[in-house]
C-alpha positions in Angstrom: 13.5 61.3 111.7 10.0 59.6 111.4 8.5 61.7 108.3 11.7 62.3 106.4 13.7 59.5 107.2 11.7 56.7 108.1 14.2 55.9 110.7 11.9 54.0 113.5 10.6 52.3 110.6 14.1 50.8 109.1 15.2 50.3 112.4 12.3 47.9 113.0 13.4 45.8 109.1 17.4 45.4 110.6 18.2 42.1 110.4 19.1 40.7 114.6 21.9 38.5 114.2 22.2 38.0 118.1 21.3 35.0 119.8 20.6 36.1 122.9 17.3 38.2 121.9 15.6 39.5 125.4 16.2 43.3 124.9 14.8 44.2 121.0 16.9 45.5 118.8 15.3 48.8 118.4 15.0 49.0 122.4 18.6 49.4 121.7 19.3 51.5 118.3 17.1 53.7 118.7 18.3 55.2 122.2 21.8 55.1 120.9 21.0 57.1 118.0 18.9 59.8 119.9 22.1 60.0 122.1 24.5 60.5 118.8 22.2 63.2 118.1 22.1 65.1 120.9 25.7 64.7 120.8 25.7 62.9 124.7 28.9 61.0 124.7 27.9 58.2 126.7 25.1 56.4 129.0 27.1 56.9 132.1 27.3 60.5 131.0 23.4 61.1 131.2 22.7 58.8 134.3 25.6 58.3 136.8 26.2 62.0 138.0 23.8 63.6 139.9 24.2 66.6 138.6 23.3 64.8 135.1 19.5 66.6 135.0 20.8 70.1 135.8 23.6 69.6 133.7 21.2 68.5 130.5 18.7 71.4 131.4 21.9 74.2 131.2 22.4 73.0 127.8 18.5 73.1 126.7 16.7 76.5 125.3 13.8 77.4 127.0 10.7 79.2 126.5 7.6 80.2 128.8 4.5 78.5 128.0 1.2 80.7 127.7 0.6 78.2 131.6 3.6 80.2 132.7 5.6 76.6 132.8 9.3 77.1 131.4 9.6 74.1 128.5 13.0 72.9 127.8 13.9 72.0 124.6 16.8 71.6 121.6 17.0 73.4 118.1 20.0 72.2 115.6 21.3 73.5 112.5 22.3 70.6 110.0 24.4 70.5 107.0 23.0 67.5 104.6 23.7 66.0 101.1 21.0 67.8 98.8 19.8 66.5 95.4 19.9 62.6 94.8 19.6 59.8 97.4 21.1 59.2 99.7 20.8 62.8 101.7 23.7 62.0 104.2 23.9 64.1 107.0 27.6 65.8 107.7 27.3 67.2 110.5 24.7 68.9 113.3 25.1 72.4 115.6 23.1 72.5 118.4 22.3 75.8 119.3 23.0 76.8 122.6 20.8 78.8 125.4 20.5 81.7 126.4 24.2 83.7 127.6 22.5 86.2 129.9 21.7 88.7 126.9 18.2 87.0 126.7 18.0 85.3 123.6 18.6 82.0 122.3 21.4 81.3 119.9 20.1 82.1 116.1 20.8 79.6 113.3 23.2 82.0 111.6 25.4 81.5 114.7 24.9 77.8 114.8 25.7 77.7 111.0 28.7 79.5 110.8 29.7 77.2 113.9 29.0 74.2 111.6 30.8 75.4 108.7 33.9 76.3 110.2 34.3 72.5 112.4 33.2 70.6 109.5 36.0 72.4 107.6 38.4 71.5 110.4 37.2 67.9 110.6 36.9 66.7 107.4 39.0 69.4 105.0 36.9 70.4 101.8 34.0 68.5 102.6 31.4 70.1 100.0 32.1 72.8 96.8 28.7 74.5 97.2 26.8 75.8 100.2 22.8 75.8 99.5 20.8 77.8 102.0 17.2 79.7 102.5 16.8 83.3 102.6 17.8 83.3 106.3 21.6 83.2 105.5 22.0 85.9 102.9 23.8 87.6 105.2 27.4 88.9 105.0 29.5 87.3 107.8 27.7 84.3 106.7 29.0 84.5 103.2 32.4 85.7 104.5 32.8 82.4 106.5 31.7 80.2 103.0 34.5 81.6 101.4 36.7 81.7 104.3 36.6 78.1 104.4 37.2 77.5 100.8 32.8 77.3 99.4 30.4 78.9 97.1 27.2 79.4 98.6 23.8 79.7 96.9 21.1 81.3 98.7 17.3 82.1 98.3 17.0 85.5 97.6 13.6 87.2 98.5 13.2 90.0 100.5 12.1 93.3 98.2 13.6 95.7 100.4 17.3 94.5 100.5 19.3 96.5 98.1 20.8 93.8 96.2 17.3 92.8 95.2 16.5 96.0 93.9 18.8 97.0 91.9 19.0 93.1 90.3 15.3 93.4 89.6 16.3 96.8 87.4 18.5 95.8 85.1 16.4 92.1 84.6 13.5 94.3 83.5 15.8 96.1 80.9 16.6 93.1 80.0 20.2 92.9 81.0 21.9 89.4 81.8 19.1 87.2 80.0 20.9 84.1 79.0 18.4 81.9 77.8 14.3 80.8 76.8 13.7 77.1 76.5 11.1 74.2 77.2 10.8 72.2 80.1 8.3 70.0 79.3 4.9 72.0 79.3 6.8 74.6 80.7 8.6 77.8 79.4 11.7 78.8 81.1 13.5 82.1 81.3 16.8 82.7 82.9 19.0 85.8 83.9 22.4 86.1 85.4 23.9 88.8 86.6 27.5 89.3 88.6 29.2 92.4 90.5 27.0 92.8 93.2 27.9 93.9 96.6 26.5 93.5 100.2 28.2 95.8 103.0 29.9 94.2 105.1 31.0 91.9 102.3 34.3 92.1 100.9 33.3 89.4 97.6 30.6 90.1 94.4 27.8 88.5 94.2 26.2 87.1 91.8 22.0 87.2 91.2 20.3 84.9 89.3 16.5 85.2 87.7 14.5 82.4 87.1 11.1 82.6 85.8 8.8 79.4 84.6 5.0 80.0 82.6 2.6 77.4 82.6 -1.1 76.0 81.8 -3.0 74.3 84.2 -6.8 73.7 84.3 -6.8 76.3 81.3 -5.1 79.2 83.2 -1.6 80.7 82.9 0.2 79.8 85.5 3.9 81.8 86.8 6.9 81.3 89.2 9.7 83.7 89.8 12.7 83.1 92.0 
């Protein structure tokens, strides 16, 4: 919110209309928006019962400090708008604590969560899924097109299958496509489709891309 969004900061340059001025206006923004986040649905909510702390603390993970104090606190998975401003944000998943099994909810849970109420919400709210190497995973996948998406996700890890036999047939030079400049920089793509994942009932695609440049008089590479 403060280093990405600026939030606090545009709250403060919100023009105050009121006339009546003794509570500021971020006094009051900025709580209400904390409370959208954590998805409380009201004040009374949080205050009134007196169960309310307990009650906020069941829905917090937790995590032993190195004092041997038990910290409370929330982790999210959010689905935003990526490329050119402005990057709205569609929805958020808070992940939920522990079930008795001793672990936290993972973001793959969270994020299949996500995809399937924003789907229900708001019908085909995006074409394209973009996600880090943390959801290449097949009942991820299978939920994206489930619900109608493509998905396009970082893969990196050497050891998965897919990645081996995709780095194969790039160095035999199957699937190139094309060599251009990008600037000062030399481009090189592949693409290759008819990949499979267990678990996964859909081919996959893989594409190669691979930049060379010079900087301070050295050759400089990037492959992802």
């Amino acid at each position: 919110m403060k280093s990405v969004y600026k939030i606090p900061q545009k709250i403060k340059c919100l023009t105050d209309e009121r006339k009546r001025k003794s509570i500021p206006l971020f006094n009051i923004v900025m709580p209400v928006l904390l409370f959208l986040m954590l998805q409380y649905e009201s004040f009374h909510t949080i205050f009134s019962a007196p169960e309310s702390m307990s009650k906020r603390l069941k829905n917090c993970l937790s995590r032993k400090k190195h004092t041997g104090e038990t910290e409370y606190f929330y982790r999210s998975v959010v689905c935003m708008i990526i490329g050119k401003s402005p990057h709205v944000i569609l929805g958020q998943e808070m992940l939920k604590p522990r079930d008795g099994s001793g672990k936290d909810e993972g973001e793959l849970t969270g994020g299949k969560r996500l995809i399937e109420r924003l789907k229900k919400r708001h019908g085909h709210f995006a074409d394209v899924i973009v996600a880090d190497a943390l959801y290449l995973n097949a009942p991820f996948i299978n939920t994206l097109k489930e619900n109608g998406l493509e998905g396009v996700i970082r893969l990196k890890d050497e050891r998965r299958m897919i990645f081996q036999d995709a780095e194969r047939l790039f160095k035999q030079d199957e699937g190139k496509k094309a060599s251009f400049w990008k600037g000062k920089k030399k481009i090189e793509v592949w693409d290759l489709s008819g990949f499979k994942m267990e678990g996964c009932p859909y081919k996959l695609r893989v594409v190669r891309y691979h930049e060379q440049w010079e900087e301070n008089g050295k050759e400089r590479e990037r492959f992802m």
